[in-house]
C-alpha positions as CSV (number, residue, x, y, z in Angstrom):
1,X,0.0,0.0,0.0
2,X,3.0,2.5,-0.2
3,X,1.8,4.4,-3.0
4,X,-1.6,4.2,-1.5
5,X,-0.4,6.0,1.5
6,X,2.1,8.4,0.1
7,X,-0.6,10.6,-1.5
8,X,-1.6,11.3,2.3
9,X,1.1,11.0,4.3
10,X,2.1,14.7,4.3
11,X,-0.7,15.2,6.3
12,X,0.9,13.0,9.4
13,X,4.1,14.4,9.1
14,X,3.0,17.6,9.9
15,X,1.2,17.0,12.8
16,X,2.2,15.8,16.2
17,X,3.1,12.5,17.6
18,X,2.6,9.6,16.3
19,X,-0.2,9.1,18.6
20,X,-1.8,11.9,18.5
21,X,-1.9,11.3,14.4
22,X,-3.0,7.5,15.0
23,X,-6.0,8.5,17.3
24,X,-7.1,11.8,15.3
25,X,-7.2,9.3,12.2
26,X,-9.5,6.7,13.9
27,X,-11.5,9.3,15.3
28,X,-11.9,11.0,11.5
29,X,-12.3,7.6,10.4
30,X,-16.0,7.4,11.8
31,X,-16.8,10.3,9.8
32,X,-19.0,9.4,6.7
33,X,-19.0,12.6,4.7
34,X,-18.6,12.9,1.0
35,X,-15.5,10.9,0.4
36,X,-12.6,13.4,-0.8
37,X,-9.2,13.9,0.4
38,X,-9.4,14.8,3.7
39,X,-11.7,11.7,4.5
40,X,-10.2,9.0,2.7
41,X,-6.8,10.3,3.8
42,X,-8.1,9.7,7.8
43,X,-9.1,6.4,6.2
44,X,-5.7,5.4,5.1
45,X,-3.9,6.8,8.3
46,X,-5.5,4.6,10.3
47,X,-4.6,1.6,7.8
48,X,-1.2,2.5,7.8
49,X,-1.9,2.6,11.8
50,X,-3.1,-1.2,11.7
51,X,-0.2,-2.1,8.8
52,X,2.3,-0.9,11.8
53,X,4.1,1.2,9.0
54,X,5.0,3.8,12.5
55,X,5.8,0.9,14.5
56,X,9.0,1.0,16.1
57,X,12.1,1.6,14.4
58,X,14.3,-0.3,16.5
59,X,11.6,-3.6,16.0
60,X,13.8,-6.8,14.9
61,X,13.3,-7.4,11.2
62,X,13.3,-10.9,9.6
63,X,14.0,-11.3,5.6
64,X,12.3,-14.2,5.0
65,X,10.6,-16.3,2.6
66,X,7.1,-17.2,2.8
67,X,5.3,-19.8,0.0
68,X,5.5,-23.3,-1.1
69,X,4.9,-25.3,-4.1
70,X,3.2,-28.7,-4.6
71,X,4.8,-30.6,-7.0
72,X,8.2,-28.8,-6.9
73,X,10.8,-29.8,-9.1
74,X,13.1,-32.2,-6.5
75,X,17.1,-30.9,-7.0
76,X,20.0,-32.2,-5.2
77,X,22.7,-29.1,-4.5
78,X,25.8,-31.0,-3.9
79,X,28.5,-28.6,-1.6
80,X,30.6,-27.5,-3.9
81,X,34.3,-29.1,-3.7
82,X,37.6,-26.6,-2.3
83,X,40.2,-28.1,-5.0
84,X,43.8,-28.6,-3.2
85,X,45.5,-25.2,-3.0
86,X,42.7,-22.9,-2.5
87,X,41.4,-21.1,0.3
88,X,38.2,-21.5,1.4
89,X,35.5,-19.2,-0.4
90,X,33.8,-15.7,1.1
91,X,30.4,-17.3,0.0
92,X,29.3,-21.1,0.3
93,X,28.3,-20.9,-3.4
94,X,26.0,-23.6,-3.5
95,X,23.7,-22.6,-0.6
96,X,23.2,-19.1,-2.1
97,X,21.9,-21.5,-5.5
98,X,19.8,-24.2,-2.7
99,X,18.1,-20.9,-1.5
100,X,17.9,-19.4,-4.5
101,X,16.0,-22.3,-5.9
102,X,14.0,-22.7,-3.3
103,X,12.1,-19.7,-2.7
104,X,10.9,-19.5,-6.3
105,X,8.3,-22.3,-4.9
106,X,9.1,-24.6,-7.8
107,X,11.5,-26.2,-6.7
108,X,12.2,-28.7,-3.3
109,X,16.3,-29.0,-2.6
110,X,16.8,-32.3,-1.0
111,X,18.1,-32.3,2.5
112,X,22.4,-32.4,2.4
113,X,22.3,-35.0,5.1
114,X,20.6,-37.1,2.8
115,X,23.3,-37.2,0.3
116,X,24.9,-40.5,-0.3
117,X,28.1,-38.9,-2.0
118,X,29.3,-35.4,-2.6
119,X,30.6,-35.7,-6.3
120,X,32.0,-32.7,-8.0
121,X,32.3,-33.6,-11.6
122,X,29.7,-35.3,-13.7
123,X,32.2,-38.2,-14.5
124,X,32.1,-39.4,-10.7
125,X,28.3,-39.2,-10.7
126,X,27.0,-42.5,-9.9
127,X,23.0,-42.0,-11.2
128,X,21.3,-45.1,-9.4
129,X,22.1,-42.9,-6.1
130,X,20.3,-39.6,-6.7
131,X,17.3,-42.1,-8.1
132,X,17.1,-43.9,-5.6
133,X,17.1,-40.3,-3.3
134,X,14.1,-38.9,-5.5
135,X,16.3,-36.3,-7.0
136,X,15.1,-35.3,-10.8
137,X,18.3,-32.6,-11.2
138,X,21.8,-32.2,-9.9
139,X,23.8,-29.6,-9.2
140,X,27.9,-30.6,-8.6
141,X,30.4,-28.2,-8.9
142,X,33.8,-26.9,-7.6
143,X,35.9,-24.2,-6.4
144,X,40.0,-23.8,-7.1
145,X,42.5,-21.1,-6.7
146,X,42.9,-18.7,-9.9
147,X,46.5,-17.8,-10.7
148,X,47.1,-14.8,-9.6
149,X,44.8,-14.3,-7.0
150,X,40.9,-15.4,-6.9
151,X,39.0,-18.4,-7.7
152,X,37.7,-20.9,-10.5
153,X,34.3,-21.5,-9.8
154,X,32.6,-24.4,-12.1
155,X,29.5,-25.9,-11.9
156,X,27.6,-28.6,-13.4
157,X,23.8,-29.4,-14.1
158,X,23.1,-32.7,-14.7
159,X,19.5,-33.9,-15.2
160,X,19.2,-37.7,-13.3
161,X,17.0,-39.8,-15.3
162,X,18.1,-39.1,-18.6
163,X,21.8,-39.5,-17.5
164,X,22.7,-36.5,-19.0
165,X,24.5,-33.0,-18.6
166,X,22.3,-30.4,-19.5
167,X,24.4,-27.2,-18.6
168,X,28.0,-26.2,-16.7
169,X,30.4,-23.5,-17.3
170,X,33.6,-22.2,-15.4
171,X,34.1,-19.0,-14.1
172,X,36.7,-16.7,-12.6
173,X,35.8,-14.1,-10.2
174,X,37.3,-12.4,-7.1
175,X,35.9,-13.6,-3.6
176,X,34.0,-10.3,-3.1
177,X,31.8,-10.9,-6.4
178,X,31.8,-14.7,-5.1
179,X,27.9,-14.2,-4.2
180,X,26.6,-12.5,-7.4
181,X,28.2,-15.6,-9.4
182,X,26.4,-17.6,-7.4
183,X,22.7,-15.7,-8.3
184,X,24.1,-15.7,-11.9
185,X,24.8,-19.4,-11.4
186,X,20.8,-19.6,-10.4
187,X,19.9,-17.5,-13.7
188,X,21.5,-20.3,-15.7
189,X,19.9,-23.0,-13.9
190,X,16.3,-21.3,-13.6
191,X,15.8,-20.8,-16.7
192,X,17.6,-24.1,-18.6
193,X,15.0,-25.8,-16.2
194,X,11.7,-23.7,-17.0
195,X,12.6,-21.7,-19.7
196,X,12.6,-18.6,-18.2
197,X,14.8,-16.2,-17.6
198,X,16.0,-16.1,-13.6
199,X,15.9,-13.6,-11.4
200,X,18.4,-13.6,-8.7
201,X,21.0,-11.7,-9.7
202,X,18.9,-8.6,-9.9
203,X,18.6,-5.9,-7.2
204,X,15.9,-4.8,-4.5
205,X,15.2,-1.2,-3.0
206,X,13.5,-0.5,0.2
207,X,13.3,2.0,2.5
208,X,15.2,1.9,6.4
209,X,13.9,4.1,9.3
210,X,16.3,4.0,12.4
211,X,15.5,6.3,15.5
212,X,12.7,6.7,17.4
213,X,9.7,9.6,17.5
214,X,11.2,13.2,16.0
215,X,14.7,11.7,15.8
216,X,14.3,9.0,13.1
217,X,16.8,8.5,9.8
218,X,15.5,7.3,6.5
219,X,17.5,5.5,5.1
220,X,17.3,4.4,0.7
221,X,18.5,0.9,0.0
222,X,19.6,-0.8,-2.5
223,X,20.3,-4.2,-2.1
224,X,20.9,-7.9,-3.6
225,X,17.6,-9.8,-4.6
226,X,18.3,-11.4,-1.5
227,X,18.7,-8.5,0.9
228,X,22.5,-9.2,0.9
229,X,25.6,-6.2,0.5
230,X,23.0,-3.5,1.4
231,X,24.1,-0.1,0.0
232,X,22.7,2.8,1.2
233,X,22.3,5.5,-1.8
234,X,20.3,8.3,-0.1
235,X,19.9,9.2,4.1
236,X,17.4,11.6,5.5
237,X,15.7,13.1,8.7
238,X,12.4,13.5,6.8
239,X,10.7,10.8,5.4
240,X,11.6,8.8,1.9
241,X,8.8,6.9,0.4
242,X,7.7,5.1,-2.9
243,X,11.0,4.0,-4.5
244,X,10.8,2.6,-7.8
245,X,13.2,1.5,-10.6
246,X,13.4,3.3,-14.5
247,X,13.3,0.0,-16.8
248,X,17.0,0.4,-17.2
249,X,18.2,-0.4,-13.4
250,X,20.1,2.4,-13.4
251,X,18.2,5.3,-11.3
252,X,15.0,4.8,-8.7
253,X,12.4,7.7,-8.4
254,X,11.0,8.4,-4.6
255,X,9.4,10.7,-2.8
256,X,11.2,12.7,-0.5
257,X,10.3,15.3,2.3
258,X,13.6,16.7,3.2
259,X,12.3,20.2,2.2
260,X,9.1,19.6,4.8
261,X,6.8,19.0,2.2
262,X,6.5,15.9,-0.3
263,X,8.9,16.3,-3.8
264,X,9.5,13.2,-6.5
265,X,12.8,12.7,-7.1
266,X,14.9,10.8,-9.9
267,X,18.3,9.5,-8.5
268,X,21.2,7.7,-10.6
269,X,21.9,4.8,-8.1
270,X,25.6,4.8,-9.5
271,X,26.9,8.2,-9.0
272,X,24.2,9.9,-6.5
273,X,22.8,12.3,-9.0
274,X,19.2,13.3,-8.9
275,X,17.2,15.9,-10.3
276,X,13.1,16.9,-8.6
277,X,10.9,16.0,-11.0
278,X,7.3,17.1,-9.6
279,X,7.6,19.8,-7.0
280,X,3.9,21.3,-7.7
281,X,1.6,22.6,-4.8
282,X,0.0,19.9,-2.5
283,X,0.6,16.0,-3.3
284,X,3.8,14.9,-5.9
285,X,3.7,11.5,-5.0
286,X,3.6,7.7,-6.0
287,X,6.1,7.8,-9.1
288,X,5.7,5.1,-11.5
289,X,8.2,4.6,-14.3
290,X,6.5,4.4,-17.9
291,X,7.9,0.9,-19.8
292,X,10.3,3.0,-22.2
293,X,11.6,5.4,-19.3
294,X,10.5,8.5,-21.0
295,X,7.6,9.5,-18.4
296,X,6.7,9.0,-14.9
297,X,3.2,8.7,-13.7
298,X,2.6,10.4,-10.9
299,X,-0.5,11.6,-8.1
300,X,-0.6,15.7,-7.9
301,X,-3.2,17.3,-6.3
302,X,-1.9,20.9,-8.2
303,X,-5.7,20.8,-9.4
304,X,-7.4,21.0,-6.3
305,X,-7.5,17.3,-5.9
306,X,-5.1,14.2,-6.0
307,X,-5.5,12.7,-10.0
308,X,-3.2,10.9,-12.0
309,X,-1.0,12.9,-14.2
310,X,2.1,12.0,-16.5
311,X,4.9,13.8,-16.0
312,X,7.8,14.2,-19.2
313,X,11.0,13.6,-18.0
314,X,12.5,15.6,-20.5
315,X,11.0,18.4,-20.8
316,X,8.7,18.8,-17.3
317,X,5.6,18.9,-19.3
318,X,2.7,17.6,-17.3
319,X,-0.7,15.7,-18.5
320,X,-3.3,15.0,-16.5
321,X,-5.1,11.8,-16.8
322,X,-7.8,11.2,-14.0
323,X,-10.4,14.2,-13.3
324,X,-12.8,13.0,-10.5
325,X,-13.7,13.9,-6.6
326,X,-11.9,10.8,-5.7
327,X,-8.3,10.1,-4.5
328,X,-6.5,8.2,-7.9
329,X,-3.3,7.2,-7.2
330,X,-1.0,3.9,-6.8
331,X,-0.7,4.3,-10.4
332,X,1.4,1.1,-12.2
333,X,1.9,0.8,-15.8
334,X,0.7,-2.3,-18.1
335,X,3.8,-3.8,-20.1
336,X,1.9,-2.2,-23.2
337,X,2.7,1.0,-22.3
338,X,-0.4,2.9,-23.1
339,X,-2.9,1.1,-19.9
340,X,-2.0,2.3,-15.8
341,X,-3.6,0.5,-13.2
342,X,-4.5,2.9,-9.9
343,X,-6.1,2.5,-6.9
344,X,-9.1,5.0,-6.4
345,X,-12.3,4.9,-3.8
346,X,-14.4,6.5,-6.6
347,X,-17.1,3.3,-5.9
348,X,-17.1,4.2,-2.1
349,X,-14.1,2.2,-1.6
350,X,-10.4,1.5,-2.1
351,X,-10.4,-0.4,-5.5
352,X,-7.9,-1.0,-8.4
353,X,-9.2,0.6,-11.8
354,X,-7.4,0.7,-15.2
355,X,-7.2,3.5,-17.8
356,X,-6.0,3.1,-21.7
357,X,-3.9,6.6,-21.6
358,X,-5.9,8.9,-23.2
359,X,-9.0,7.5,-23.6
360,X,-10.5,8.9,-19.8
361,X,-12.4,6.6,-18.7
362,X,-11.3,4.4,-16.2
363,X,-12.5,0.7,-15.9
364,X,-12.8,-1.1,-12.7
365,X,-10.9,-4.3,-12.0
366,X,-11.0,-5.9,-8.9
367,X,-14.5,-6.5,-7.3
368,X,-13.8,-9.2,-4.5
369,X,-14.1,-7.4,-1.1
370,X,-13.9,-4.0,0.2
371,X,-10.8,-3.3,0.4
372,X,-7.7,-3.7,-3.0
373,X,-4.8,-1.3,-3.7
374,X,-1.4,-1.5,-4.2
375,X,-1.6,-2.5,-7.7
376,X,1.8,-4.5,-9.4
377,X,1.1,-5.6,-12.8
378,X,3.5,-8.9,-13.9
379,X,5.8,-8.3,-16.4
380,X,4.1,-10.2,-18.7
381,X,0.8,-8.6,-17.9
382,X,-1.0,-12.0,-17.1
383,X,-1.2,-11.2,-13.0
384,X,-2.1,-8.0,-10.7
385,X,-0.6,-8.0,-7.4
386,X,-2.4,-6.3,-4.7
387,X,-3.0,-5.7,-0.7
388,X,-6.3,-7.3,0.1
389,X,-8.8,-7.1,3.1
390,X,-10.3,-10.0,4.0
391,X,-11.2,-11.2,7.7
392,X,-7.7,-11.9,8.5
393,X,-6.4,-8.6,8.1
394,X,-4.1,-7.7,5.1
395,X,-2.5,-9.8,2.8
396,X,-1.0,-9.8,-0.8
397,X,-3.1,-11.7,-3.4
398,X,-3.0,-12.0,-6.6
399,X,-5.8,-11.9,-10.0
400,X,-5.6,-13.8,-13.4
401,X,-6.5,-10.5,-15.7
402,X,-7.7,-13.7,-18.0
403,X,-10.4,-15.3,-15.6
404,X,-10.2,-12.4,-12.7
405,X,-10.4,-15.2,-10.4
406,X,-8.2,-13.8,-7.2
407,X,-6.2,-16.0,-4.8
408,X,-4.4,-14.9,-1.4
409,X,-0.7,-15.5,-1.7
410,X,0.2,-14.6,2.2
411,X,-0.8,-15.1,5.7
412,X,-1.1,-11.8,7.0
413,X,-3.0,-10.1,8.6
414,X,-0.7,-6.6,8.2
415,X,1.2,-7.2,4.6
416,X,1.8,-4.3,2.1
417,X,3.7,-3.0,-1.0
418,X,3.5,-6.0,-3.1
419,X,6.7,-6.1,-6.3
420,X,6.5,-8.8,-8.9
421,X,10.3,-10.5,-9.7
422,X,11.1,-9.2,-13.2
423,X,10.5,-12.7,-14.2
424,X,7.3,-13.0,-12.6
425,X,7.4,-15.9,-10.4
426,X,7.6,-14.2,-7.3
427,X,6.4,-11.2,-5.4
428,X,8.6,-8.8,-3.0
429,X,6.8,-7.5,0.0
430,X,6.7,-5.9,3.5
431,X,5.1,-6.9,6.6
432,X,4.3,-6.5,9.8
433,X,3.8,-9.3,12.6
434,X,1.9,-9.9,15.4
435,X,4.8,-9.1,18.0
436,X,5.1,-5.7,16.0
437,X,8.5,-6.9,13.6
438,X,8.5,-5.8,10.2
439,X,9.6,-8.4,7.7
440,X,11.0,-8.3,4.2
441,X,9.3,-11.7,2.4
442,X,9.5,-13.6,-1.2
443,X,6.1,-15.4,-1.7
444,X,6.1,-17.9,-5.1
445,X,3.1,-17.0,-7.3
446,X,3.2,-20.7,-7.9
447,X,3.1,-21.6,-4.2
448,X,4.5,-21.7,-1.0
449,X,7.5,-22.0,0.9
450,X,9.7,-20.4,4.2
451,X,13.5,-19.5,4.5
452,X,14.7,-16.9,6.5
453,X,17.3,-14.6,5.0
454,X,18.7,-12.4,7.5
455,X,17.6,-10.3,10.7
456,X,18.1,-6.4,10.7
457,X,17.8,-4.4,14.3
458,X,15.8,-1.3,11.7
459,X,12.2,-0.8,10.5
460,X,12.0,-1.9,6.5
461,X,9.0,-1.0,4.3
462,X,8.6,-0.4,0.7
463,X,10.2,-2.8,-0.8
464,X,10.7,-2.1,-5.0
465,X,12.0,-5.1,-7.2
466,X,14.4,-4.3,-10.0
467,X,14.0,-5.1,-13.7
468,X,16.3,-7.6,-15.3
């Protein structure tokens, strides 16, 4: 719901505590006027209230994967063998590639301790073993000292019953790059297995808030698709909200308040450089990157009220798209380039609509409870992501665009800011738990599955997924 709630959020960051903004939003809450900013912005306070988004800062926070898949492709992940001579890797490369596999939900690595031999090379493979273990793929591979400083990696895939060798390559790369080879290593075998392109060795963005009360940092991340070598690219004492990536992976707009009021922002993630995009009177907020760069869909409220407009990122020119008493925003582009997908409360409530640009007339989309926004469109257009309400609280689901039949991908009850993989097969998220941690999770749009991936002391929310 970070789009959702970034339209609005001005309006608790200029008032007082965090209490006092919690209790005067459930109080506006019970107010049933004419829906129009001011009400449906009390209305989304107090879900950002109940989605512990102002929890506390110094909660623990779990990476984790949540999701499972029956029928999961069985893969055996031998440890990779240290050759004579070298020293022993930064990484353990092949349980980056066990967990890498795993979370995708369509695949099950088979327990190490199971393993009746370790082999490294697909000549010491004995195949009546890894059938008799259930295993339909192998994965064997070793690691050697380069000359002149680094290491060999090489790996080997090797598919069980056919008793053949289906992929393998050697590489050399210094120990700290030892973990991206291993996500590229992933790629390979994701997508010789499926025939899809992998996505591990892309890049995640999410925002850090450290500090408690008036003395909080925000913090803009950028990190590995598993939450590993965090890099901070942007620290402030106001808030930072709505990251997203330009189709090129190399800059990430946001919204910023460092000058007390809310900007959009365009940052190169490799040098620092930024330039304010939208800086209009009331709202800039909830950036969204058209699929050829050039634009960036954005909410203002310069109008009087918060719409959709398109912002040129070459010349400033603005175009607006959405003309009604309701809040439009949450906007998200169609891979076709020429339909959005926003969240508006035009029916009364929170619901996802779509709009051919242009044509001005919006179409509603989801229709199965009270209560969808956040909108992610896959990258092949098939699936919208989105934060549902149901009776156990929030949680990401997902709708065939084909059939619109909608199916809840998490547990809940306080999930938001659903990402699709570039790939597709998996969504990014944020959550909060019942002991009032905020978690980073994976969930498989093919199923389900847990793995933990780290434990940070700082709040995390607003989690973007990068292109390939």
């Amino acid at each position: 719901m970070n789009r959702f709630l970034a339209c609005i959020v001005h309006r608790r960051t200029t008032r007082g505590s965090g209490d006092d903004r919690r209790n005067e939003a459930q109080d506006r809450r019970t107010s049933r006027q004419r829906p129009g900013i001011g009400d449906l912005a009390a209305l989304l306070c107090a879900s950002l209230m109940l989605l512990g988004l102002a929890g506390s800062a110094q909660a623990q926070v779990t990476i984790q994967i949540t999701g499972g898949a029956e029928g999961a492709l069985p893969i055996a992940v031998v440890p990779f063998q240290l050759e004579e001579g070298a020293q022993n890797p930064p990484e353990d490369v092949a349980g980056i590639i066990r967990n890498d596999l795993h979370r995708t939900g369509q695949f099950k690595p088979l327990p190490t301790e199971d393993y009746i031999a370790k082999p490294s090379r697909f000549t010491d493979v004995n195949l009546q073993n890894w059938r008799a273990l259930g295993a339909d793929y192998l994965v064997i591979g070793g690691v050697e000292a380069a000359d002149g400083g680094g290491y060999v990696v090489r790996f080997e895939l090797v598919d069980v019953y056919q008793g053949r060798r289906i992929a393998g390559k050697r590489y050399r790369v210094k120990g700290p790059a030892m973990r991206t080879l291993a996500h590229s290593i992933s790629d390979v075998i994701y997508e010789k297995l499926t025939g899809q392109p992998g996505a591990f060795n892309t890049q995640i963005a999410y925002v850090s808030v450290s500090g408690q009360d008036q003395h909080k940092t925000f913090r803009l991340v950028v990190a590995q698709s598993d939450a590993h070598n965090p890099q901070t690219v942007l620290t402030s004492d106001q808030p930072i909200m709505s990251p997203t990536w330009s189709p090129d992976r190399k800059r990430i707009a946001y919204v910023s308040f460092e000058n007390r009021r809310s900007e959009v922002f365009v940052q190169e993630v490799a040098t620092g450089k930024r330039q304010k995009v939208a800086h209009f009177k009331g709202i800039n907020s909830a950036p969204a990157w058209s699929p050829d760069g050039s634009k960036l869909a954005v909410t203002l409220s310069k109008g009087g009220n918060a719409d959709i407009y398109l912002v040129d990122l070459a010349s400033g020119d603005t175009r607006q798209l959405t003309s009604n008493w309701s809040i439009d925003t949450e906007p998200v582009w169609g891979p076709d380039g020429s339909t959005l997908y926003f969240t508006s409360d035009r029916g009364g409530s929170p619901q996802i609509y779509k709009l051919t640009v242009g044509s001005g007339n919006p179409q509603r989309v989801t229709f199965d409870g009270d209560y969808n926004a956040a909108p992610d469109i896959s990258p092949d257009g098939h699936w919208l992501a989105m934060v549902h309400r149901d009776k156990k609280g929030f949680r990401i689901a997902v709708q065939n665009l084909q059939s619109d039949t909608v199916r809840v991908v998490t547990d809940g009850p306080l999930d938001e800011s659903p990402s699709f993989a570039p790939n597709g097969s998996m969504l990014l998220f944020a959550s909060t738990t019942g002991d009032g941690h905020t978690e980073l999770a994976t969930v498989s749009v093919f199923g389900r599955a847990r793995m933990a991936l780290g434990v940070f002391t700082h709040d995390v929310r607003e989690p973007a997924w990068s292109p390939l």
